[in-house]
C-alpha atoms as one frame of an Amber mdcrd trajectory, in Angstrom:
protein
-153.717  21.125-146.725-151.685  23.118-148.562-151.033  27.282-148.240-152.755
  27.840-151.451-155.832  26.272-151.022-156.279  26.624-146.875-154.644  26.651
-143.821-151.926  24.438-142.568-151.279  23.809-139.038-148.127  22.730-137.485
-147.550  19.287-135.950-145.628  17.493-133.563-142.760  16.025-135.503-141.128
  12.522-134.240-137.142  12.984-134.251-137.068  10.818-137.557-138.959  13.130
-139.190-137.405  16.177-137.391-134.832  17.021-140.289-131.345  17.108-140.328
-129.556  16.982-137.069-126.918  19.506-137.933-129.993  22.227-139.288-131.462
  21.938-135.649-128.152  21.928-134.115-127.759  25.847-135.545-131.540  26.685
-134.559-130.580  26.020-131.241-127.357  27.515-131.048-129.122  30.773-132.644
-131.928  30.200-129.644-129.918  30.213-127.381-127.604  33.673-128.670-130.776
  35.497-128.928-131.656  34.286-125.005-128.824  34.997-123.477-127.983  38.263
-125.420-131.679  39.586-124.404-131.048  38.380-120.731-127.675  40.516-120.298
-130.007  43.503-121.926-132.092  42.833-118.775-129.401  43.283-116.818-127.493
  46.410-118.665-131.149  47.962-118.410-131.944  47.235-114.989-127.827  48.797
-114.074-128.930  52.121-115.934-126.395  51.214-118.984-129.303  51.191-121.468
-131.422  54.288-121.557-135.270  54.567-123.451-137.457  51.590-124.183-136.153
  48.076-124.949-138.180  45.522-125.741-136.761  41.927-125.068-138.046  38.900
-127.299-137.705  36.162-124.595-139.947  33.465-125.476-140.666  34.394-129.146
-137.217  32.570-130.378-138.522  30.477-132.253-139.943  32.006-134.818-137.274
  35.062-135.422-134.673  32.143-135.827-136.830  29.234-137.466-138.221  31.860
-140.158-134.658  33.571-141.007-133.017  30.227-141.301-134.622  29.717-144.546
-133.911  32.525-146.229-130.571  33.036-148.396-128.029  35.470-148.545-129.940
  37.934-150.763-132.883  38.462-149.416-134.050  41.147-147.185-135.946  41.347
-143.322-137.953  44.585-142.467-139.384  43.629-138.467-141.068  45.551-135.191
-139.347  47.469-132.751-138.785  44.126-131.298-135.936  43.530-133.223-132.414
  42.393-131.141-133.622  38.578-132.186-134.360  39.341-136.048-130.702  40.868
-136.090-128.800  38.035-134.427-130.914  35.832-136.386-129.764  37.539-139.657
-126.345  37.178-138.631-125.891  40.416-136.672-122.375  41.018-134.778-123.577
  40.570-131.220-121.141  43.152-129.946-122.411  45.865-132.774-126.077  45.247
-131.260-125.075  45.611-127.785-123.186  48.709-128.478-126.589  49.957-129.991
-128.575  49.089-126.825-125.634  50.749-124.856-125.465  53.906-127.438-122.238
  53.383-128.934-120.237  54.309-131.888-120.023  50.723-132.858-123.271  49.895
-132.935-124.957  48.589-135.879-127.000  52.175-136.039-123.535  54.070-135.198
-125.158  54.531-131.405-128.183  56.941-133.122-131.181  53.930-133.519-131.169
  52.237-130.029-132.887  49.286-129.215-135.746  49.986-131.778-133.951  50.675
-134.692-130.932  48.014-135.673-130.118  47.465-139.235-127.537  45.412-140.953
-128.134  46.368-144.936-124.958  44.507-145.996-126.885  41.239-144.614-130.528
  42.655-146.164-131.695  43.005-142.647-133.726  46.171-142.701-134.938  47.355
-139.409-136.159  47.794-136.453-139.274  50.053-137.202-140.887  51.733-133.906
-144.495  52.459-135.265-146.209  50.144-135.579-148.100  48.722-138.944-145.512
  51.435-140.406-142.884  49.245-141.694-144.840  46.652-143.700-145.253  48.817
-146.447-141.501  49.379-146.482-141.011  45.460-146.714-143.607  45.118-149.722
-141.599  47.814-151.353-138.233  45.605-150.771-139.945  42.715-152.791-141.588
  44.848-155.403-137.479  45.945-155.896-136.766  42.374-156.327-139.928  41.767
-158.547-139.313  45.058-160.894-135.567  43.840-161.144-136.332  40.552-162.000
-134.096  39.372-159.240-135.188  36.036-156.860-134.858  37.613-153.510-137.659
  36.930-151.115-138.710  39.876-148.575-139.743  38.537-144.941-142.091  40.933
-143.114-142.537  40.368-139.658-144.964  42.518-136.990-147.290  41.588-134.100
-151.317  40.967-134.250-151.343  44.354-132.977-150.192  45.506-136.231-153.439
  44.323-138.315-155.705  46.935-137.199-153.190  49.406-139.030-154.001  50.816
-142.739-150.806  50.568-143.755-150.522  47.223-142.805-153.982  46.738-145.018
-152.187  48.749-148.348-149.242  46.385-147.919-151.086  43.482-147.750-153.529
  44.560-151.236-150.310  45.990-153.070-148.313  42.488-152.865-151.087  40.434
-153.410-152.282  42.766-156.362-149.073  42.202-158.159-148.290  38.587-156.545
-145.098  40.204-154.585-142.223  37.670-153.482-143.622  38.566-149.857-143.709
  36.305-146.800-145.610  38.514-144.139-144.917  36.672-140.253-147.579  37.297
-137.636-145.996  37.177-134.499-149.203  36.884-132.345-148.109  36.839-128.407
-151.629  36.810-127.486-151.097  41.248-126.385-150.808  44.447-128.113-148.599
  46.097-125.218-151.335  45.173-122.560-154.078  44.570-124.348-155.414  40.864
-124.667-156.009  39.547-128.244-159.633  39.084-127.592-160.347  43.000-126.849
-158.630  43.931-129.815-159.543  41.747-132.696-162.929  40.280-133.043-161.618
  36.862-134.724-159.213  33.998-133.337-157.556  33.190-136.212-156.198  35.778
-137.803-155.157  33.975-141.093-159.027  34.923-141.986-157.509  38.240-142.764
-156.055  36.904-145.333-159.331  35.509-147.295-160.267  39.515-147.511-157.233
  39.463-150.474-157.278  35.983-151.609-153.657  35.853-150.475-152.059  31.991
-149.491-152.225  31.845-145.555-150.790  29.256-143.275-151.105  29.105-139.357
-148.777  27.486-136.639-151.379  27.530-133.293-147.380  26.661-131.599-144.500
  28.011-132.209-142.227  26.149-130.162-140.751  24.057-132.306-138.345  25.461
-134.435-138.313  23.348-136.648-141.981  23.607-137.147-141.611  26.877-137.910
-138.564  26.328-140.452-140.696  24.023-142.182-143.926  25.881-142.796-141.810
  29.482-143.558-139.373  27.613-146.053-142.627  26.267-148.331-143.794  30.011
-148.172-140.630  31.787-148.710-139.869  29.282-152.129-143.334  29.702-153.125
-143.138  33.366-153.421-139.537  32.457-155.049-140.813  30.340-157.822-143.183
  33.903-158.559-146.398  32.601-156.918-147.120  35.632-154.869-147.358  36.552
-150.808-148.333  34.340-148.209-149.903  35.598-144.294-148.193  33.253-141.603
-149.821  33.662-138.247-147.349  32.240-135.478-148.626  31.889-132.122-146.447
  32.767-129.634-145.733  34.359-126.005-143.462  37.007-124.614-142.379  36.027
-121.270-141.688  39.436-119.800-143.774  42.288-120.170-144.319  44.664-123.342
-140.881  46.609-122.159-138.814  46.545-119.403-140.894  48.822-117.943-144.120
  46.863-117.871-144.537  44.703-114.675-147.246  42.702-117.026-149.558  42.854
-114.053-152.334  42.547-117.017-151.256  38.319-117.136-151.508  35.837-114.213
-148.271  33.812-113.439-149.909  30.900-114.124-150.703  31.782-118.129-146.835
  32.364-118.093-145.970  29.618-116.457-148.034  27.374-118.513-146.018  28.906
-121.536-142.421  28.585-119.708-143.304  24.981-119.653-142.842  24.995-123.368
-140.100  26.594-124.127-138.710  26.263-127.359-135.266  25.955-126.351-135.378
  23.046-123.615-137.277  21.342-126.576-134.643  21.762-129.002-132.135  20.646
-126.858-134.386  17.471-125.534-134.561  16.798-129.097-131.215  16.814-130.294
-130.282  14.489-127.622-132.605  12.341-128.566-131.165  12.390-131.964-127.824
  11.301-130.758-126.122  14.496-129.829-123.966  14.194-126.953-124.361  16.471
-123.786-120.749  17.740-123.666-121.383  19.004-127.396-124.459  20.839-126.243
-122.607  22.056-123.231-119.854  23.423-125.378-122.863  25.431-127.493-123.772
  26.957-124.288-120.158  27.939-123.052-119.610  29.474-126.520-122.918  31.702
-126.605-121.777  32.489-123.120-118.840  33.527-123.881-119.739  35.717-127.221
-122.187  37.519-124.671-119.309  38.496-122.098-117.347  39.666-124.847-120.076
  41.863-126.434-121.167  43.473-122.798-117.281  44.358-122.661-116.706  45.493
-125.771-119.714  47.521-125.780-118.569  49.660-122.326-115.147  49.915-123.755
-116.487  51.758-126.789-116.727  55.689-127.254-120.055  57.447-127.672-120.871
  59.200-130.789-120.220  62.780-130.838-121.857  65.788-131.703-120.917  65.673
-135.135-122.286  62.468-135.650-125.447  63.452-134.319-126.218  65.633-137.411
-124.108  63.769-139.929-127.383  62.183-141.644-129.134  65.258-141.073-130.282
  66.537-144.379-131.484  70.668-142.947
């Protein structure tokens, strides 16, 4: 069934059909830099290196890095506070990001954002937003930009199922449908808004019905942990809205394995919903997959001892840099 007439749903893909071996080689190479880069935030947070909230996206990799894979050079990513992924994804300098978490001068916000506010405008990635629903509105403006300038850059919005109570979430949704916007908005549904269980906070299941209200092209992925799933359905939305057809609403379903921060001990979820989750991990499939395809395990082994090693080098870069100083603090103060 196609996006513009109902809802797709992913499906298990057999490795002939699983696309090309060197695309799912990246994926999991990008997988496994967002994994390991939010595991040594765990640890920099837990030492007292990393100071406010941080918000680690362990679990969710698959759609941060399966969505931004199909984009091109020229198009733009506005995303949640949940954002270290989305910025590796993009193409972000690991060390610049870990500088951020670490408030540093050479961090991709110049120290100032923090964890909740990386941007990378020279690769169209936009932010990091911290209130919630807030930023879609900013990413339907990006695409009405490329729309008024007749340019073929696509925008991708992501947020969490949290997010679609919000009005402004609502205007952004009626503006780019309204004037057919070259908008992909990504659902990230992980099942809780902070603690609060999907079915106390939205009274349907699906939440591509939200999209019926507008008349807007919706697809839904009820799993997310194949990446290449995820490629797939986001690449025929993203050239849709590139060939002028308008905005489609993606719901991916997907789970956080830690809690909402690093301060939440997630006593809200049993161990054995996580569990059951852990047991698909999108990673472990990727890599079951590509040997399946042919891949050898040294070459996967040298994936892991590279991502490894970009880490360590960003964690030490990162403590070796300065802090900003008082005058940067007010150097993009306007009064």
């Amino acid at each position: 069934m196609s996006p513009e007439t109902g809802r797709a749903e992913a499906k298990s893909a057999s490795p002939a059909e699983s696309g090309p071996r060197k695309l799912l080689l990246d994926l999991y190479a990008r997988m496994l830099l967002c994994r390991r880069f939010e595991e040594a935030a765990a640890k920099a947070y837990a030492q007292g290196k990393i100071g406010g909230f941080c918000h680690l996206y362990i679990g969710q990799e698959a759609v941060a890095v399966g969505a931004i894979a199909t984009l091109g050079p020229d198009d733009r990513v506005v995303c949640t506070y949940r954002d270290h992924a989305h910025f590796l994804a993009r193409g972000g300098d690991p060390k610049a990001a870990m500088a951020e978490l670490l408030g540093r001068r050479a961090g991709c916000s110049s120290g100032l954002g923090g964890s909740m506010h990386m941007f990378d405008p020279a690769r169209g990635f936009l932010g990091g937003w911290a209130i919630v629903g807030s930023h879609v509105p900013v990413g339907v403006g990006t695409a009405f930009a490329a729309k008024y300038r007749e340019e073929k850059r696509v925008s991708l919005v992501f947020f969490g199922e949290g997010a679609t109570a919000q009005g402004a979430f609502h205007e952004g949704m009626a503006l780019a449908q309204l004037w057919k916007l070259p908008v992909v908005f990504v659902c990230e549904n992980n099942h809780y808004a902070m603690g609060t269980p999907m079915e106390k906070e939205v009274p349907v299941e699906d939440l591509t019905n939200i999209a019926l209200s507008y008349e807007m092209a919706r697809d839904r992925l009820p799993e997310t942990q194949d990446v290449l799933a995820v490629f797939e359905h986001i690449e025929r939305a993203v050239e849709r809205a590139r060939r002028g057809e308008g905005p489609t609403f993606i719901e991916c379903v997907t789970y956080r394995y830690r809690g909402h921060s690093m301060t939440d001990p997630a006593k809200y979820r049993t161990k054995e919903e996580v569990e059951e989750w852990k047991a698909k991990d999108s990673i472990p499939l990727a890599r079951a997959r590509l040997l399946s395809l042919g891949v050898a395990e040294g070459d996967l082994a040298a994936i892991d001892l590279a991502v490894e090693k970009k880490i360590e080098e960003a964690v030490l870069f990162a403590e070796s840099e300065p802090e900003p100083s008082w005058e940067d603090a007010t150097r993009n103060v306007y009064a």
